[in-house]
C-alpha beads as a LAMMPS data file, in Angstrom:
LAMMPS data file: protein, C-alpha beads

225 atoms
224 bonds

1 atom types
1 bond types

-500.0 500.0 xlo xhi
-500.0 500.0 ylo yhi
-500.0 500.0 zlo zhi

Masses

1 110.0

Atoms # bond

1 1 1 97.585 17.737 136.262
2 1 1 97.088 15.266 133.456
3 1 1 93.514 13.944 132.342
4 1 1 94.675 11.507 130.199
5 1 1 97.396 8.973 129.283
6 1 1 98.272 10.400 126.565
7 1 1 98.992 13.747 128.482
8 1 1 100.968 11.597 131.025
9 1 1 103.244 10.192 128.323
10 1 1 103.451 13.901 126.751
11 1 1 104.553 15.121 130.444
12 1 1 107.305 12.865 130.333
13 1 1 108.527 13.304 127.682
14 1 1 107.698 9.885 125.831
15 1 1 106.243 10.535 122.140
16 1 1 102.929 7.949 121.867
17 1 1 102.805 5.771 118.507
18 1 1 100.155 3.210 117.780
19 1 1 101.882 0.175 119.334
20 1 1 102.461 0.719 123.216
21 1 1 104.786 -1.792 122.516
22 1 1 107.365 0.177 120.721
23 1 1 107.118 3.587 122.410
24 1 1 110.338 5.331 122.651
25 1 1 111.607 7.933 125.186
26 1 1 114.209 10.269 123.831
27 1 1 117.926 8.477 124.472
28 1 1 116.161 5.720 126.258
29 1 1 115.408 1.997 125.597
30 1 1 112.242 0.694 124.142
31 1 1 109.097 0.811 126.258
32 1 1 107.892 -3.008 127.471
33 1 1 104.726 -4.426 129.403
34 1 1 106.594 -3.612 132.643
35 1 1 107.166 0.082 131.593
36 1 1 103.460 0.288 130.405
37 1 1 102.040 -0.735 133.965
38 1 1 104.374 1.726 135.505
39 1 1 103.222 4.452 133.586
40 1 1 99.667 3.593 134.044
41 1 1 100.043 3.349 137.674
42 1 1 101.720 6.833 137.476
43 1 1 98.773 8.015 135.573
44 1 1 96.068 6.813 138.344
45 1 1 97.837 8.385 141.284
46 1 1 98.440 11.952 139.558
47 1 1 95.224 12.106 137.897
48 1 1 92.772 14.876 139.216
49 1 1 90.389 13.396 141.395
50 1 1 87.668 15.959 140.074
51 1 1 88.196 14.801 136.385
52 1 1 89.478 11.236 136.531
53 1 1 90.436 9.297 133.561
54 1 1 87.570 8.214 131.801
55 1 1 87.452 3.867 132.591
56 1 1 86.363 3.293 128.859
57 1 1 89.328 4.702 127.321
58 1 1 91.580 3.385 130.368
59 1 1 90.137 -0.141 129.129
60 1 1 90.629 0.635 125.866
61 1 1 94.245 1.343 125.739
62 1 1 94.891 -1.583 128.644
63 1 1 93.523 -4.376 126.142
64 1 1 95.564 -2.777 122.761
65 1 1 98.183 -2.754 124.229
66 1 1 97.195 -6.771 125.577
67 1 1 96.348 -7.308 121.751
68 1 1 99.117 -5.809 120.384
69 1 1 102.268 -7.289 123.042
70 1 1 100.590 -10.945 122.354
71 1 1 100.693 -10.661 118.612
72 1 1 104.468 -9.670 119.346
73 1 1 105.229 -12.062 120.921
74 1 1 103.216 -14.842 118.763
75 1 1 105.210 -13.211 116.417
76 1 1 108.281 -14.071 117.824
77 1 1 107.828 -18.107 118.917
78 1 1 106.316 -18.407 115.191
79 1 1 109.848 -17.148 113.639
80 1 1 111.910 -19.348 116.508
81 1 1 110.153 -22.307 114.957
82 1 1 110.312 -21.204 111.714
83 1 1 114.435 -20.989 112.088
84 1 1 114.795 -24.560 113.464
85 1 1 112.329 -26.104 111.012
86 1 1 114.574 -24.385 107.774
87 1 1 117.514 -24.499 109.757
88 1 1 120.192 -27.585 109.805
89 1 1 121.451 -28.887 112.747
90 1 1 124.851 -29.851 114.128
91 1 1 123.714 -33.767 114.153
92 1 1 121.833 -33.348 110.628
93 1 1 125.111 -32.088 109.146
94 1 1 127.245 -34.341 110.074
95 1 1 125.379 -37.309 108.675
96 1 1 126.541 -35.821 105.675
97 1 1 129.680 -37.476 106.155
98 1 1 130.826 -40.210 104.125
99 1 1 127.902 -39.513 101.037
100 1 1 128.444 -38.214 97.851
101 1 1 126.513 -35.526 96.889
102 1 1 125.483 -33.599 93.760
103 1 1 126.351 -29.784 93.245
104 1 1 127.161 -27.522 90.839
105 1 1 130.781 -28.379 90.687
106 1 1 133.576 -28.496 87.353
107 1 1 136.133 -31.411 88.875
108 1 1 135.113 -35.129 89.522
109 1 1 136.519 -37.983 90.653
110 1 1 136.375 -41.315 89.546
111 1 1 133.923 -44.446 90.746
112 1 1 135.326 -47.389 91.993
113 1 1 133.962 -49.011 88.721
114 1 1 135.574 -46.400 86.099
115 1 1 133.894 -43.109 84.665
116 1 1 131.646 -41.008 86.431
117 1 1 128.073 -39.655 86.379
118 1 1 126.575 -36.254 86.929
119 1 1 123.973 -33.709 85.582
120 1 1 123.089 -30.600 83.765
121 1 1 120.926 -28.045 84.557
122 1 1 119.527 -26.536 81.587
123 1 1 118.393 -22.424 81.955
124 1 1 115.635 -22.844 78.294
125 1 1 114.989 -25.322 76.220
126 1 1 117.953 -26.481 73.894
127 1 1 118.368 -28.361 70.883
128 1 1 121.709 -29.279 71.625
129 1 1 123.116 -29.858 75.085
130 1 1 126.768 -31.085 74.934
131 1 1 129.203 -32.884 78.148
132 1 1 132.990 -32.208 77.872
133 1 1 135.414 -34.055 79.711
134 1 1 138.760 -33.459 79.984
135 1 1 141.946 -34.966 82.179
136 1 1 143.872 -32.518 84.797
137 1 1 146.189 -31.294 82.103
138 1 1 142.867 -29.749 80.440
139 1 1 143.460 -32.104 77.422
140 1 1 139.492 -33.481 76.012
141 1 1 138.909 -37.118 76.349
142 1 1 135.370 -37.371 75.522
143 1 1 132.783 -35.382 74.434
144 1 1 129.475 -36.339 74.835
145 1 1 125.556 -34.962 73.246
146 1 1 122.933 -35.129 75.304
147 1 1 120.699 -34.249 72.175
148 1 1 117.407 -32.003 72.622
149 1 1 116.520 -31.143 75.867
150 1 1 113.732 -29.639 78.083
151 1 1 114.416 -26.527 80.554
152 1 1 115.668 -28.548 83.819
153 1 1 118.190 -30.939 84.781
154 1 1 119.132 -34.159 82.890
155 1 1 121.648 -36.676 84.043
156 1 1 124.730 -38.421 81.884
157 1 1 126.866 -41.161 82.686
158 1 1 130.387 -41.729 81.491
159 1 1 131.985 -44.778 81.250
160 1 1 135.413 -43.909 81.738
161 1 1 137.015 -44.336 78.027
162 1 1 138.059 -41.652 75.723
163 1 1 137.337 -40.852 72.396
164 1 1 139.397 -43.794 71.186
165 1 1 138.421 -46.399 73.592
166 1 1 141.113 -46.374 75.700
167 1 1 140.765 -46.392 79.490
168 1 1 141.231 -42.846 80.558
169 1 1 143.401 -43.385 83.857
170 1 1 142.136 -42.443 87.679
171 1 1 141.406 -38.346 87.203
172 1 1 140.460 -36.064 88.776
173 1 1 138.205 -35.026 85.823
174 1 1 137.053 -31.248 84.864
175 1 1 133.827 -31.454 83.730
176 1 1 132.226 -28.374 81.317
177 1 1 128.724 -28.438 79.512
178 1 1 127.495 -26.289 76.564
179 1 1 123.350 -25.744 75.354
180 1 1 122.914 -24.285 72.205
181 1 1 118.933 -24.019 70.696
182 1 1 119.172 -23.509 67.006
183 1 1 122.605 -21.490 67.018
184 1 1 121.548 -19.449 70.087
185 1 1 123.566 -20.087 73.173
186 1 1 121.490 -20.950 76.680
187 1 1 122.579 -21.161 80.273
188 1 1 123.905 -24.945 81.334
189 1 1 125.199 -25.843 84.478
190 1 1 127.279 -28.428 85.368
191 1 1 126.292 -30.617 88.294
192 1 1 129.004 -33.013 89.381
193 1 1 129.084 -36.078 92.404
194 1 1 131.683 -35.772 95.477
195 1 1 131.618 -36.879 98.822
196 1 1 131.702 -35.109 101.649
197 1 1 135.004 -34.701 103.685
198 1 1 133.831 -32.691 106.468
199 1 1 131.230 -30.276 107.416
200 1 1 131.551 -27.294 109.449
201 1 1 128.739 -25.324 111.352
202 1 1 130.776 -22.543 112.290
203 1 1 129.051 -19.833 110.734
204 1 1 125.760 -21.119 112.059
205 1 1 124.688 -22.637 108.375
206 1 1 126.138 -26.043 107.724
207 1 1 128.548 -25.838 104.936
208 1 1 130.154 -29.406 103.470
209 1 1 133.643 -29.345 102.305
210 1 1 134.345 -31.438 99.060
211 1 1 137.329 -32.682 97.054
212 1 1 138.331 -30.272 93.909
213 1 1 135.222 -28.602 94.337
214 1 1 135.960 -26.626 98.432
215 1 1 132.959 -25.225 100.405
216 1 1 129.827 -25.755 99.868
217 1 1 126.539 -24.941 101.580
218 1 1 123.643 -27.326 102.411
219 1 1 121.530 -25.313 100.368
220 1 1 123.370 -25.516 97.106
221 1 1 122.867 -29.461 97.819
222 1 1 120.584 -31.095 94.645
223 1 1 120.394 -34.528 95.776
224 1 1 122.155 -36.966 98.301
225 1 1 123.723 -40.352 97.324

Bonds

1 1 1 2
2 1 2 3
3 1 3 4
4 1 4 5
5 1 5 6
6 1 6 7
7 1 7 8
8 1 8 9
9 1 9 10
10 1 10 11
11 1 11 12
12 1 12 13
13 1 13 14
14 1 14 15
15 1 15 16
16 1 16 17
17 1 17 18
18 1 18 19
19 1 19 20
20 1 20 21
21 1 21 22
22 1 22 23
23 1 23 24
24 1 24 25
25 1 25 26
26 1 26 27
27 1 27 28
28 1 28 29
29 1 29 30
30 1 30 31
31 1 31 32
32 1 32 33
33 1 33 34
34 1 34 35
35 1 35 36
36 1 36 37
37 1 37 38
38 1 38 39
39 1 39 40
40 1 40 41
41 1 41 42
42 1 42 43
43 1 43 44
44 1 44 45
45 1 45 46
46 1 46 47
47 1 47 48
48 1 48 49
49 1 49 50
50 1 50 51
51 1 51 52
52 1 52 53
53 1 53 54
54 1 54 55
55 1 55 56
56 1 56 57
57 1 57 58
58 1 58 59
59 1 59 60
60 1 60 61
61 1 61 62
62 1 62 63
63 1 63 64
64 1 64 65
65 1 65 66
66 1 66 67
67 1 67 68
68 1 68 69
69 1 69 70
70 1 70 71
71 1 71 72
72 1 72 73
73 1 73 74
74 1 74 75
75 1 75 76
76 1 76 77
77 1 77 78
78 1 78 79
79 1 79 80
80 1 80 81
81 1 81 82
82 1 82 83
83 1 83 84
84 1 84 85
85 1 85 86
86 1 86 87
87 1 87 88
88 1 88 89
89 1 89 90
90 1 90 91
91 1 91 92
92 1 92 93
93 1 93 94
94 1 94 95
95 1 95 96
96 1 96 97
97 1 97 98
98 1 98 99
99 1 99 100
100 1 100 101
101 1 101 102
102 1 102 103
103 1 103 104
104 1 104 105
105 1 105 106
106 1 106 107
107 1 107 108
108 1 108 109
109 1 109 110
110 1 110 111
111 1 111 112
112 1 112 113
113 1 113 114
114 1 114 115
115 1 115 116
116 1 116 117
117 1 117 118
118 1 118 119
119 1 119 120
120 1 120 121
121 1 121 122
122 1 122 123
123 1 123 124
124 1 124 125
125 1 125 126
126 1 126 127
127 1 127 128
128 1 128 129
129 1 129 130
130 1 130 131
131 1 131 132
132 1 132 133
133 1 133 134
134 1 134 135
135 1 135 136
136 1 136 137
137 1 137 138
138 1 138 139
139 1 139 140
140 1 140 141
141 1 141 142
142 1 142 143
143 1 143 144
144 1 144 145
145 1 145 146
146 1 146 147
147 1 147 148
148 1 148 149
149 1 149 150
150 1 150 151
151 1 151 152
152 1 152 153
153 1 153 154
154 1 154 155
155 1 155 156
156 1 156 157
157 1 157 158
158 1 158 159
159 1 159 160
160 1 160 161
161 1 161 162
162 1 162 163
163 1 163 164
164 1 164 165
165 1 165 166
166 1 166 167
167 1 167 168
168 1 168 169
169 1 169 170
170 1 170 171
171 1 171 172
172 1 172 173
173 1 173 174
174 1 174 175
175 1 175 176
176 1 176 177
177 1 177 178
178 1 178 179
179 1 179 180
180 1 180 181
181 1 181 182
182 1 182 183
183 1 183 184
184 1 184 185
185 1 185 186
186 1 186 187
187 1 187 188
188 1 188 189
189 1 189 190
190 1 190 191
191 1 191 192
192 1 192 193
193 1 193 194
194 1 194 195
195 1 195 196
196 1 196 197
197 1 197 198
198 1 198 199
199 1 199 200
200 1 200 201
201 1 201 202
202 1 202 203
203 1 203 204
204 1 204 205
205 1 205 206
206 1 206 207
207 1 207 208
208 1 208 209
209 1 209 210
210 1 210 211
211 1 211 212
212 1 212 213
213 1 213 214
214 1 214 215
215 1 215 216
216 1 216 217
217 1 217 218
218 1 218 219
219 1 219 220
220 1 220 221
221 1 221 222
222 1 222 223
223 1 223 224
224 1 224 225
């Protein structure tokens, strides 16, 4: 007969690991708290009554196991808060609707005033950082310098006339940005404002839909107007 729990497991078949937890039979499910006490109980009533299971180590393995199913299951609550704190919900998603928002984007539309406004996110340094704006044909109306610039994002603001002065009609606009530091070329992205149209929640992350630009998710959000 078996002296031990460990010899009980190994009679059935079960190989132990260090987290009762997690102990596997061969082709079945993992072991839980129920399955534990079960085994345990199994253990008591087959054990030799002339060389019992020694209490201490009985003890011993009843309160690791305690330890080690509470820290699981800690575990577990701290990541279901964890989702729903970093996650979006529906109700946050849809008060997207009806703001403008700025993302990393090549086509804008127009204010109600003329022109539009929009960033550039800058990879290094750059002595140069340069705003090109052309109409939906691809021809240039403007280009604009943004001079010398520090790594990170700087805004610009476009008034709506071309080169020449002339008004330069309703857009949509394609918007492309160029960094150059002393001749050498550095990562710039441009960063463009569109409302939102809808949002969806479908794949469980809210993702905005926006005009020229397509699908976007929350997270690729910079700011909110």
């Amino acid at each position: 007969m078996a002296t031990s729990f460990d010899t009980t497991l190994a009679n059935l078949g079960i190989a132990r690991t260090s987290n009762p937890a997690t102990v596997k039979a061969s082709g079945a499910s993992t072991l839980g708290q129920n399955d534990f006490l079960k085994l345990m109980t199994a253990q008591m009533k087959n054990q030799d009554p002339f060389s019992p299971v020694d209490n201490t180590q009985m003890v011993a393995q009843m309160a690791q196991f305690s330890s080690l199913a509470g820290i699981s299951e800690m575990s577990s609550t701290l990541k279901s808060i964890s989702d729903k704190l970093g996650g979006t919900t529906t109700a946050d998603a849809v008060s997207y609707i009806g703001k403008t928002v700025l993302t990393a984007g090549n086509t804008a539309y127009p204010r109600s005033s003329g022109g539009i406004s929009g960033a550039v996110e800058v990879g290094a340094a750059a002595s140069d950082v340069r705003v090109t704006i052309a109409d939906s044909n691809g021809a240039v109306l403007k280009t604009m310098s943004l001079g010398k610039q520090a790594k990170g994002t700087t805004s610009f603001d476009w008034d709506g006339t071309t080169a020449s002065g002339e008004a330069a009609g309703p857009g949509p606009y394609t918007v492309s940005v160029s960094a150059q530091n002393n001749g050498t070329t550095v990562g710039a992205t441009a960063l463009v404002w569109a409302p939102v149209e809808s949002v969806s929640t479908a794949s469980g992350a809210a993702t905005l839909t926006l005009p020229g630009i397509g699908q976007v998710p929350v997270t690729a959000i910079r700011s909110i107007g």
